[in-house]
N, C-alpha and C positions, 0 to 999 in steps of 0.2 A: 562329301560336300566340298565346295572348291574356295579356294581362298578367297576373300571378298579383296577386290582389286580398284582403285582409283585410276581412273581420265587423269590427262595431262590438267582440264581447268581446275578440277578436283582439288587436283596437288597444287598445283597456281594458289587456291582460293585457300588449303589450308596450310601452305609454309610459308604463305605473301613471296612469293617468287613466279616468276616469269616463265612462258612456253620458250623462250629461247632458252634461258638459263636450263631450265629442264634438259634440253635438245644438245647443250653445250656439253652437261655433266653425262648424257649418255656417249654423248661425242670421245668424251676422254675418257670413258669406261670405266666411270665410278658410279653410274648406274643402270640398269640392266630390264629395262619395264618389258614386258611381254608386248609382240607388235602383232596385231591384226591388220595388216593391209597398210593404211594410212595412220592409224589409231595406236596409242602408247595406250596401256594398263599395267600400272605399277603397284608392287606386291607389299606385304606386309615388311619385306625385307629393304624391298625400295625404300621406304618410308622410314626405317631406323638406320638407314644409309646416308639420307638425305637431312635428317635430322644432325646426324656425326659430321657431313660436307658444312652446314652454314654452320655450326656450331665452332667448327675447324675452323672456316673463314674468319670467324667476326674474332677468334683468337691469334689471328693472323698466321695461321698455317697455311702453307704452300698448297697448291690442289695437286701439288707429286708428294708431299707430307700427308697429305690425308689419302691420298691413292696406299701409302705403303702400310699405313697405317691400318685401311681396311682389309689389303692383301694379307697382314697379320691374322685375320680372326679365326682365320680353320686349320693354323697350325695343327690343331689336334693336342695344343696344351692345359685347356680351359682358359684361352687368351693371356694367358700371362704374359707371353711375349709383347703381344699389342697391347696390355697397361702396362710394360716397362719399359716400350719404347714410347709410347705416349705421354709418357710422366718425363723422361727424359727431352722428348719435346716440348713439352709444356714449361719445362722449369727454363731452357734455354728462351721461349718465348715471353715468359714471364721477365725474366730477366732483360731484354732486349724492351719490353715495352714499361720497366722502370726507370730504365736509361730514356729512354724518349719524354716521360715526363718529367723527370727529374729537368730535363735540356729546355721542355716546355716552360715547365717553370720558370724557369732563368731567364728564360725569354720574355716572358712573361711581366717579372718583377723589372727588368730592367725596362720593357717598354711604358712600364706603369712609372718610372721615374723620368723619364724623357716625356711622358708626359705632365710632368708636376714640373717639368723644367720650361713646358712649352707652355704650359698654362700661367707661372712668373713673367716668361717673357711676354706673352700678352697680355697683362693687368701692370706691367709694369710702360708698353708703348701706349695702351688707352690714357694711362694717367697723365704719360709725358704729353699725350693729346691735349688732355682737357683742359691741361695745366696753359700748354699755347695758345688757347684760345681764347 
């Protein structure tokens, strides 16, 4: 019995991702679908590939971070390598995107008071309005 395989719209329709996107990550050889002619069919393996790619992205790993990442899995050590470089990437990740809000923040709070400064200074020119007239 042969592995049951998804079409490019297939995978489009269930990772909310795009026939380019598809076409891009085969481009950089971080995905592999079987080609009949014009036609991609992507395997079971595609599919826990491409699962680990957006997952990578949306944690802001690099697509050569999640390319070494996958080249990791057939070590031949039951993956320990690739979850100990992945957790070493992750925590570097994680760390980099608490520095970013942490700065959001800041930016944040201070633009929240420039606006409490800005909204004084216009209840303070209406008044001096009303008052002249």
């Amino acid at each position: 019995m042969t592995e049951p395989t998804l079409t490019i719209r297939e995978m489009c329709d269930a990772y909310d991702v795009t026939p380019r996107t598809l076409r891009f990550y085969e481009a950089k050889e971080l995905l592999f679908p079987i080609r009949e002619g014009q036609k991609r069919l992507f395997t079971k393996r595609d599919r826990a590939r491409l699962k680990l790619i957006l997952r990578g992205k949306r944690f802001g790993f690099s697509l050569e971070e999640i390319r070494q990442l996958l080249d990791l899995y057939h070590m031949g050590d039951q993956q320990q390598t690739q979850l100990a470089r992945t957790y070493e990437i992750a925590r570097d990740r994680l760390s980099d995107m608490e520095s970013q809000r942490d700065a959001l923040n800041e930016a944040i709070d201070d633009l929240k008071s420039q606006l409490k400064w800005g909204e004084k200074m216009i209840a303070s020119m209406n008044q001096s309005r009303s008052a002249a007239e």
